[in-house]
N, CA and C atoms as a LAMMPS dump frame, in Angstrom:
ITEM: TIMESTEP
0
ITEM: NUMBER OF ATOMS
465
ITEM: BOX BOUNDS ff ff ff
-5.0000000000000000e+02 5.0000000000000000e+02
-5.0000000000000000e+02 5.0000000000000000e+02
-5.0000000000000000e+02 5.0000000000000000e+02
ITEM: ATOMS id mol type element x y z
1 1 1 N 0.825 -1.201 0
2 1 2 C 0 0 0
3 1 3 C 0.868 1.263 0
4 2 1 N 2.003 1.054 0.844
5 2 2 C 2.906 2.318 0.904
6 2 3 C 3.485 2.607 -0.401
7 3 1 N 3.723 2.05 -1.487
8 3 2 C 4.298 2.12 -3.081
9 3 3 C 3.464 2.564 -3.608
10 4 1 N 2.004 2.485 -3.708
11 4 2 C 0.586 2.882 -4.626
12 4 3 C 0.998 4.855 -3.609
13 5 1 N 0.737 4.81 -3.048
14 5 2 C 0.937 5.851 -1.653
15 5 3 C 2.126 6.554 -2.573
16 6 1 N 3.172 6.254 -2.306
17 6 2 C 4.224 7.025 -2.711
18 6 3 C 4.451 7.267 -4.395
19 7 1 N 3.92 6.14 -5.203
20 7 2 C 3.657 6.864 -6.725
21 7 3 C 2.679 7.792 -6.547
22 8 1 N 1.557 8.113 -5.825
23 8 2 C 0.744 9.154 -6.256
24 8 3 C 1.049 9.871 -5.513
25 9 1 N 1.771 10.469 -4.735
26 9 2 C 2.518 11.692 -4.357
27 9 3 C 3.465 12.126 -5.238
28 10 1 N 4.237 11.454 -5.926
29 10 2 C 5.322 11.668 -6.994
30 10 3 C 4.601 11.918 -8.363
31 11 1 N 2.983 11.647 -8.664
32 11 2 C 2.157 11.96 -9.403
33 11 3 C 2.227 13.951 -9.162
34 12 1 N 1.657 13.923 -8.187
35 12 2 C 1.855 15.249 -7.705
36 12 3 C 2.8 16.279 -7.884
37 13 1 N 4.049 15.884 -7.66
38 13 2 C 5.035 16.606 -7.439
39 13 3 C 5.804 16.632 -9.059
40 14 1 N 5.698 15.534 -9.9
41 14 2 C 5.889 15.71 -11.217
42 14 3 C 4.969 16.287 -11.845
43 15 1 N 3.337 15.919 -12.083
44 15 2 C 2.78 16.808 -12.732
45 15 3 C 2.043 18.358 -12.594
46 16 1 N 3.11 19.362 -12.645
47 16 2 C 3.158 20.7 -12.201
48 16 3 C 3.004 21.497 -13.731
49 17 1 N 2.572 22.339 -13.541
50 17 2 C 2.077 23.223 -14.492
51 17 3 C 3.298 24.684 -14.61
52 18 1 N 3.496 25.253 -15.551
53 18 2 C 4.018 26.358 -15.753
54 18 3 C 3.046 27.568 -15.476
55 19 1 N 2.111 27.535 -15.781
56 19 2 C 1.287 28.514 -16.02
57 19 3 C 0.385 27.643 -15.932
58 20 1 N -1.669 28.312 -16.114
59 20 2 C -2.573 27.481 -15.95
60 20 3 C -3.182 28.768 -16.419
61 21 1 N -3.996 28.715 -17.36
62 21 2 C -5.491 30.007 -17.598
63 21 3 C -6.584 29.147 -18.316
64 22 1 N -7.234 29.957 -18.986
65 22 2 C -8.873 29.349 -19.818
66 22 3 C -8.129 28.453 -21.351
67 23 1 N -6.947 29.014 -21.365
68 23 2 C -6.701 28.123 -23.055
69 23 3 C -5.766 27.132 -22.584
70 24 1 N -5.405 26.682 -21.868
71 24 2 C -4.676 25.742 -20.892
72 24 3 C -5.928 24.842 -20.628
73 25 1 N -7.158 25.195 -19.986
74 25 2 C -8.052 24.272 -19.79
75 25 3 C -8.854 24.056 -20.721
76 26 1 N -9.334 24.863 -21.827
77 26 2 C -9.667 24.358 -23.063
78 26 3 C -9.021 23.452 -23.741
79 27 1 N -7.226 23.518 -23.871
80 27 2 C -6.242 21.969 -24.434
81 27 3 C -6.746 20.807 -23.83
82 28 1 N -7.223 20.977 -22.829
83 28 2 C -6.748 19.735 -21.777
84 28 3 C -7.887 19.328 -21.834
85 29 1 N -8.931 19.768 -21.381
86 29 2 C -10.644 19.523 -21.69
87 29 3 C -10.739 18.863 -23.417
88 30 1 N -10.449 19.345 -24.233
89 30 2 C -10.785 18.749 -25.774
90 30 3 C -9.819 17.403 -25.75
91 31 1 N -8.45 17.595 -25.309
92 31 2 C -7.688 16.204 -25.117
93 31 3 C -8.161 15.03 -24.807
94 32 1 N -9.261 15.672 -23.145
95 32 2 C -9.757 14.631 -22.618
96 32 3 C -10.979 14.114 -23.259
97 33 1 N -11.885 14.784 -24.427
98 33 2 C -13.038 14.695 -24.605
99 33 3 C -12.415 14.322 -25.935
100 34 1 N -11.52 13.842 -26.515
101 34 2 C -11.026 13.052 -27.616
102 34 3 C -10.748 12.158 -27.491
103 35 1 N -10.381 11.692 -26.169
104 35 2 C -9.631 10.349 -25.836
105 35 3 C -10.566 9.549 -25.614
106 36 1 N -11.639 10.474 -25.043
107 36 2 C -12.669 9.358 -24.418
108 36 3 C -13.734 9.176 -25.407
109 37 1 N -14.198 9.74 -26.296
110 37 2 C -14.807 9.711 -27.53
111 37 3 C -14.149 8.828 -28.524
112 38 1 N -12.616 8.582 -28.482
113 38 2 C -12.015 7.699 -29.219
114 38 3 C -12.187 6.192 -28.528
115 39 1 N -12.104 6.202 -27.407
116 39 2 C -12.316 5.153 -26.513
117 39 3 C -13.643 4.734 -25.899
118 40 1 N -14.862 6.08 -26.694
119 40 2 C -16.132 4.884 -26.406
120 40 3 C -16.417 5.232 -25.126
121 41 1 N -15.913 6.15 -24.072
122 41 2 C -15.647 6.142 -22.284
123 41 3 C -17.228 7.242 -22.273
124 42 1 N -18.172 6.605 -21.669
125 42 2 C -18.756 7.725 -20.883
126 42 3 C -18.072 8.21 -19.432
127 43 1 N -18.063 9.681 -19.855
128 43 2 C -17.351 10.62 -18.517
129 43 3 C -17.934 12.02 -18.563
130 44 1 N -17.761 12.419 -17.663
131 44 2 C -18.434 13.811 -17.575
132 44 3 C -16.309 14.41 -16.963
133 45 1 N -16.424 15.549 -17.532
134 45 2 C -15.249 16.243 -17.573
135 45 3 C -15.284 17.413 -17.36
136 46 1 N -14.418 18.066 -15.918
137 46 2 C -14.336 19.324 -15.603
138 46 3 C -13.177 19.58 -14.991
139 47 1 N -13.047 21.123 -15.399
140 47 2 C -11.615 22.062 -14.854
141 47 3 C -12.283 22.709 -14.056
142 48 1 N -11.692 23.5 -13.279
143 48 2 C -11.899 24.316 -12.262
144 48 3 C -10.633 24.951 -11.745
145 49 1 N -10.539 26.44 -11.572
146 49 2 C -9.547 27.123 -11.404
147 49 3 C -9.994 28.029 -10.041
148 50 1 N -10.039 27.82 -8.745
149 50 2 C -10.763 28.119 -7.988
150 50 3 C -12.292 28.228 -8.03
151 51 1 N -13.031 29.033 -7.966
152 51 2 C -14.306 28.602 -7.996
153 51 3 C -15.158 28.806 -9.552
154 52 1 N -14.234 29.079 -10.641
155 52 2 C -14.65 29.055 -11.865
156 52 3 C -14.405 28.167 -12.833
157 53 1 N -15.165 27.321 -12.832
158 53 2 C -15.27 26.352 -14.055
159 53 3 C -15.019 26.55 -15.408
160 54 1 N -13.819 26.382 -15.702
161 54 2 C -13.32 26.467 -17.224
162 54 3 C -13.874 25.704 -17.89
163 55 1 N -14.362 24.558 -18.091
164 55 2 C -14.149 23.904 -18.482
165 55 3 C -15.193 22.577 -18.318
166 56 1 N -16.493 21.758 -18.928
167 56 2 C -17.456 21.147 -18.812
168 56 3 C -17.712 20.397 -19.426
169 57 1 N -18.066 18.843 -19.886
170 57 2 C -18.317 18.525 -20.971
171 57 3 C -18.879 16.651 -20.221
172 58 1 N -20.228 16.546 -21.044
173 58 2 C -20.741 15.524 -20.029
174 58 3 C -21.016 14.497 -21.762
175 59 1 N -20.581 13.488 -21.565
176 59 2 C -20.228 12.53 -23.03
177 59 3 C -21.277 11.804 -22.98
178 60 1 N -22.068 10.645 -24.165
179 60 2 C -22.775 9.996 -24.111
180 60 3 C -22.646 8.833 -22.793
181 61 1 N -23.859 8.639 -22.159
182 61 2 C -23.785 8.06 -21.762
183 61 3 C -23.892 8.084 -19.852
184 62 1 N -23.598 9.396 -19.797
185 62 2 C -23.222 10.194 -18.658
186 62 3 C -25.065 10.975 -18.021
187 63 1 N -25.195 11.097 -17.165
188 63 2 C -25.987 11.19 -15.834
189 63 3 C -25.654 12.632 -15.106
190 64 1 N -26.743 13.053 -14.329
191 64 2 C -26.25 14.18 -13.512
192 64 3 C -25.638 13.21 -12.187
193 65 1 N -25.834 11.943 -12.175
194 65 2 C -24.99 11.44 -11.132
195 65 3 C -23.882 12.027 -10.928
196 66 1 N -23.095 11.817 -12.605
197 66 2 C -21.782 12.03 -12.815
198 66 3 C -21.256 13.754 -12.377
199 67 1 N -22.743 14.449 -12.696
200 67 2 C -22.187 16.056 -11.987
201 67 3 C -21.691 15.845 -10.298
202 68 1 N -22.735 15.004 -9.596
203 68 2 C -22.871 15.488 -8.452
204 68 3 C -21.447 14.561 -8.044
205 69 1 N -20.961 13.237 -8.929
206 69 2 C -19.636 12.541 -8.323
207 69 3 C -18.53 13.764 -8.179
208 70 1 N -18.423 14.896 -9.385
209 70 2 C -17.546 15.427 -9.418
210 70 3 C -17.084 16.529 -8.862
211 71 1 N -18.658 17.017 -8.242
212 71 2 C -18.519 17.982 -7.567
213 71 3 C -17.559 17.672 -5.847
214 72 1 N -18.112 16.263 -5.69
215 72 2 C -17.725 15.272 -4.379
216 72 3 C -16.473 15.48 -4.161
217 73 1 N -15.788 15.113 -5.012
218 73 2 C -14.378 14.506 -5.69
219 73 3 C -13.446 16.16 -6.093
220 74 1 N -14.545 17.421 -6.161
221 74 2 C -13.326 18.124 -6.384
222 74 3 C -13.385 19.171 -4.709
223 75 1 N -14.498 18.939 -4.057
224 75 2 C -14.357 19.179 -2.838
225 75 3 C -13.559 18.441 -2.046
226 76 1 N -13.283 17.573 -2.007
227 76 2 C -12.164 16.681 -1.116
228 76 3 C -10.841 17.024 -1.63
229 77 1 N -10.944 17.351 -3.131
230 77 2 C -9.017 17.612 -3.449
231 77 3 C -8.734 19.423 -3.046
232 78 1 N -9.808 19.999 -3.047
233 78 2 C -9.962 21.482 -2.272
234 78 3 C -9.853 21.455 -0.737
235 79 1 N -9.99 20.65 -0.185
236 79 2 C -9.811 20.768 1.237
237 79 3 C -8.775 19.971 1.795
238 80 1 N -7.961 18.959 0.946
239 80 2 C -7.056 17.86 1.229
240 80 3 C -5.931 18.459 0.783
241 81 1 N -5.881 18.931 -1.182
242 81 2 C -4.529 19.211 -1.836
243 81 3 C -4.204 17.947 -2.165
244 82 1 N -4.978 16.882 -2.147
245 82 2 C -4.026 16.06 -2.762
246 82 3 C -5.026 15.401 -3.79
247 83 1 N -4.771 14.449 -4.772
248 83 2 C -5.232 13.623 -5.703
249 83 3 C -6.526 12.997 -4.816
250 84 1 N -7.717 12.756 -5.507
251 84 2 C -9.041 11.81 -4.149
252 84 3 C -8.722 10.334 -4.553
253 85 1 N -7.861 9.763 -5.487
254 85 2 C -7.146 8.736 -5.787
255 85 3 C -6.048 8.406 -4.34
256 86 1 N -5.536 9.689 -4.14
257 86 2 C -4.794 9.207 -3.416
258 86 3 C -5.347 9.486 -1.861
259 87 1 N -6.214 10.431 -1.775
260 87 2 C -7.052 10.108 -0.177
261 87 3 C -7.972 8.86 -0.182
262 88 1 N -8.538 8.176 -1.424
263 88 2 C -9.297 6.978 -0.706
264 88 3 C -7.687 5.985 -0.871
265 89 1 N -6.661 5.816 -1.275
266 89 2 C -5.885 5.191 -1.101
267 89 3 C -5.509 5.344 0.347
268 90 1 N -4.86 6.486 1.056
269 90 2 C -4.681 6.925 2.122
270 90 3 C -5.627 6.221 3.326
271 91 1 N -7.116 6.318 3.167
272 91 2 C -7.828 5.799 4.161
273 91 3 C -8.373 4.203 4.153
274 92 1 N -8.012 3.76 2.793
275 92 2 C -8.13 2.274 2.95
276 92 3 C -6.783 1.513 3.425
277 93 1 N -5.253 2.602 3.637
278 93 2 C -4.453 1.852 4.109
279 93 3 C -4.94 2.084 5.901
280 94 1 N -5.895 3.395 5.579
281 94 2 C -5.449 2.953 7.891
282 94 3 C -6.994 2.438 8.365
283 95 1 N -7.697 1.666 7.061
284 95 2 C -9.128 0.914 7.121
285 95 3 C -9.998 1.645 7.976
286 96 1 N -9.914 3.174 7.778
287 96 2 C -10.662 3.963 8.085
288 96 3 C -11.625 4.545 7.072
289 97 1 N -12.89 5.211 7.254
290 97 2 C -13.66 5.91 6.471
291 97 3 C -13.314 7.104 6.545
292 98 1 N -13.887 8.021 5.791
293 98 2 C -13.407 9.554 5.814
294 98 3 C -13.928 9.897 6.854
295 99 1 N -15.388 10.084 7.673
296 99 2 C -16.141 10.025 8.523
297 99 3 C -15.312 9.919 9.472
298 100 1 N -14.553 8.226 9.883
299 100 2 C -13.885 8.502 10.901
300 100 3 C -12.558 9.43 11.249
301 101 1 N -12.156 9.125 10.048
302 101 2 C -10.709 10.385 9.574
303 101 3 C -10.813 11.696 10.323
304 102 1 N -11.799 12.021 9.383
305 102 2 C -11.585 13.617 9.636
306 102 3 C -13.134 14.17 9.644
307 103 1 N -13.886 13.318 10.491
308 103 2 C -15.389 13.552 10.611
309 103 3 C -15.908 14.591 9.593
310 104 1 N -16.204 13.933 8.257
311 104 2 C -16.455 14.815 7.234
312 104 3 C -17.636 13.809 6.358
313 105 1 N -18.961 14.561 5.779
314 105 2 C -19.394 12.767 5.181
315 105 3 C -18.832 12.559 3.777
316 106 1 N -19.158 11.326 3.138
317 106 2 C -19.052 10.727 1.84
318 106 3 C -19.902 11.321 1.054
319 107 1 N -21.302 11.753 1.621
320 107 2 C -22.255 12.9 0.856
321 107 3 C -21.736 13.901 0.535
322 108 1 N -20.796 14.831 1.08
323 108 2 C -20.396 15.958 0.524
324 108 3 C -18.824 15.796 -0.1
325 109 1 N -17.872 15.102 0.308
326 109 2 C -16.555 14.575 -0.182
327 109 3 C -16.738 13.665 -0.667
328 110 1 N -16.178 13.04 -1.771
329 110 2 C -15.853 11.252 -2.579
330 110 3 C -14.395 11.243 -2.547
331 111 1 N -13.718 10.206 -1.439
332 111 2 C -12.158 9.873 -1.519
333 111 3 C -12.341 8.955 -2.914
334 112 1 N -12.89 8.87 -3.658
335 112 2 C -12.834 8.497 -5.163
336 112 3 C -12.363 8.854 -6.139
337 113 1 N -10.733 8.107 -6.674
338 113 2 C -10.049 8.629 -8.145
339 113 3 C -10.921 9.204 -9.39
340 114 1 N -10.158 10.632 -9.583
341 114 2 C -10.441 11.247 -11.159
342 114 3 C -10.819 12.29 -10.853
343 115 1 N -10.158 12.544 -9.606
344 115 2 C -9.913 14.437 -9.502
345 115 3 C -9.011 14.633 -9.19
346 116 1 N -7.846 15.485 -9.561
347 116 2 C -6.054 15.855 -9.45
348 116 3 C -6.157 17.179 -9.666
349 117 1 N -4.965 17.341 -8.431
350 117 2 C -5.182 19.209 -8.219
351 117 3 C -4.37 19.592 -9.454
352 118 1 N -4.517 20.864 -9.658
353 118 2 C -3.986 22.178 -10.628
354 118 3 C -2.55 22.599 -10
355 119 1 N -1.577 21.986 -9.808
356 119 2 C -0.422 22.803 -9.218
357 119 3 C 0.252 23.438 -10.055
358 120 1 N 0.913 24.777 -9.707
359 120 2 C 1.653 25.603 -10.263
360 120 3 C 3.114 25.244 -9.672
361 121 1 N 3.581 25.358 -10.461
362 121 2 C 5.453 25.003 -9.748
363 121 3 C 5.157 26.488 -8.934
364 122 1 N 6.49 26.177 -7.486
365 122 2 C 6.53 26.8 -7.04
366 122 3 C 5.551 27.837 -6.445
367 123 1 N 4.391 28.12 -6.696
368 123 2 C 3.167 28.229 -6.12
369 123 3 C 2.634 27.886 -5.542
370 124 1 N 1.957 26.428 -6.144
371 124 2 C 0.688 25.516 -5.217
372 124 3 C -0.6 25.133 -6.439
373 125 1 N -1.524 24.764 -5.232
374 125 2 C -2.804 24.228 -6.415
375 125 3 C -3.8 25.621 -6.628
376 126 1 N -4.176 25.549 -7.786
377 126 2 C -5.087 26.723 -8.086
378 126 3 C -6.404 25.8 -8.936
379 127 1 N -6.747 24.593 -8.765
380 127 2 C -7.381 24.01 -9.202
381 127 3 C -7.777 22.177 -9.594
382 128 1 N -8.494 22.232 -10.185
383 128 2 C -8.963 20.391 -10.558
384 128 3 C -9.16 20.152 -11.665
385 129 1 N -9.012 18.988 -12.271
386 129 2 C -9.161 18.205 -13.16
387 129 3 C -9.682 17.325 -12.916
388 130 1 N -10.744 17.279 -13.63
389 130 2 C -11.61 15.753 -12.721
390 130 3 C -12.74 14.844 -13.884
391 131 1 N -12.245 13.696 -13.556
392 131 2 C -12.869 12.706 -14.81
393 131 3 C -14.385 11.872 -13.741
394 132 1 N -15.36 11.618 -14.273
395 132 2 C -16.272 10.595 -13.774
396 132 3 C -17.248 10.154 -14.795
397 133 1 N -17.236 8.37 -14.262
398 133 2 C -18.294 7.66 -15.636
399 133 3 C -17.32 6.412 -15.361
400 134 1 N -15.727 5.994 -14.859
401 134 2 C -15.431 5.04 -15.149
402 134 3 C -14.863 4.552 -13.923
403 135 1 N -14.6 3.115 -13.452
404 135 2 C -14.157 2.742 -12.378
405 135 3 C -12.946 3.798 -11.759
406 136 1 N -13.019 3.912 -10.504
407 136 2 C -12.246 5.305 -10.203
408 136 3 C -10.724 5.293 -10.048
409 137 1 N -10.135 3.938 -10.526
410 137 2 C -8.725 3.833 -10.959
411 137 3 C -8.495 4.288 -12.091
412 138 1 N -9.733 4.051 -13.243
413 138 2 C -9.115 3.95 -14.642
414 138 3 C -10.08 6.013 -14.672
415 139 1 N -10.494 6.222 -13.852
416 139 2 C -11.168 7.969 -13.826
417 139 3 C -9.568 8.421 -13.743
418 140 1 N -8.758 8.063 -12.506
419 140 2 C -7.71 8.27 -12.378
420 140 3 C -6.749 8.656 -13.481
421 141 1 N -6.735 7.363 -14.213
422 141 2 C -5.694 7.29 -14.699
423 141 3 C -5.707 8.043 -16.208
424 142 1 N -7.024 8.739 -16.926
425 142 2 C -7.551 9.383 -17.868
426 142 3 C -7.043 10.465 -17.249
427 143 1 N -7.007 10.935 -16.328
428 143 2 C -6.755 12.536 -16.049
429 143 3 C -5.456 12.433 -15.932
430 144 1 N -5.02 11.73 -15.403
431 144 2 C -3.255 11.689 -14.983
432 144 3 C -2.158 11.492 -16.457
433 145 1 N -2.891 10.592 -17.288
434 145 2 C -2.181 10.535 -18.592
435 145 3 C -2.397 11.648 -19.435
436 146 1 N -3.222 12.351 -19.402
437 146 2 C -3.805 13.294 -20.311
438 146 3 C -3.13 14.994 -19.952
439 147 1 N -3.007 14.791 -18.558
440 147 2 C -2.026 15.74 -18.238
441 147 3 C -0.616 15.54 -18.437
442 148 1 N 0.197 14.469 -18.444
443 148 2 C 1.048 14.012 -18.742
444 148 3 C 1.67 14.237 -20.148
445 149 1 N 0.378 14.192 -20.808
446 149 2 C 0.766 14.245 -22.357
447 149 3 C 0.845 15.466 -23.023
448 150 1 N 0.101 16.398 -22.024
449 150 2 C -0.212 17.79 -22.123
450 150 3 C 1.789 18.803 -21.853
451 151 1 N 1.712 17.989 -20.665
452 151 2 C 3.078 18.547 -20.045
453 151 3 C 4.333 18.601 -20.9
454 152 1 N 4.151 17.277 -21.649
455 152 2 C 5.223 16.743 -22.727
456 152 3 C 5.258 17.623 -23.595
457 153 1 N 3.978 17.545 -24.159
458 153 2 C 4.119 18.9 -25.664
459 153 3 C 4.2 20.339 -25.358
460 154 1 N 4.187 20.212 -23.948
461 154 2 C 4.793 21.709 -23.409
462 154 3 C 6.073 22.206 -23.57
463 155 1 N 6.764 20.996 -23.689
464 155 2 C 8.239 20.985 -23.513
465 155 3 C 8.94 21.825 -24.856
């Protein structure tokens, strides 16, 4: 558990942003809404740069469930800072609930992968990226590659 733990902190700390505005989350939003359109994925897809939503897009297949997962999921990485991949990882290693954690409910937070903060090097987080519609490893792992790939052609 401590290796899953320590790659998604190093998730963190590698995928950092130079900058972040509205055409930064427009790349990244159409990236993600290509990949998953190429792949058939119902997901609902959102940015958020403090409390303004850049960024929206709910794919065949997708539910206002999927609004209210994401709203869950980007409140927990707003009050944590970290990946919700890596807080329900975090609380299934100490077989605690969030509830008992940090007396908070599952109704208003989801420790559920496919929301990853917005970090700025040397700054901090100014935001989320957040995937929902697919098991919350592979929600995970759509946002984490997609930023990844984003970062690359930054280069």
């Amino acid at each position: 558990m401590d290796n899953i733990l320590q790659q998604l902190l190093q998730e963190e700390q590698e995928l950092q942003f130079k900058s972040f505005n509205e055409e930064t989350a427009w790349q990244i939003g159409n990236q993600l809404v290509e990949r998953a359109t190429r792949e058939k994925l119902s997901v609902t897809i959102d940015i958020t740069r403090g409390d303004h939503q850049l960024f929206h897009a709910s794919l065949h297949g997708t539910s206002a469930d999927n609004d209210e997962w994401v709203k869950r999921k980007v409140r927990l990485v707003y009050r944590f800072g970290h990946s919700s991949f890596y807080m329900g990882q975090l609380l299934k290693s100490k077989g605690k609930s969030l509830e008992e954690s940090y007396t908070i409910s599952e109704s208003i937070y989801a420790p559920h992968g496919g929301c990853f903060p917005i970090i700025i090097k040397d700054t901090g987080m100014i935001g989320t990226i957040t995937v929902s519609g697919l098991p919350q490893e592979e929600d995970h792992k759509l946002v984490v590659q997609t930023i990844r790939d984003f970062l690359t052609q930054e280069k």
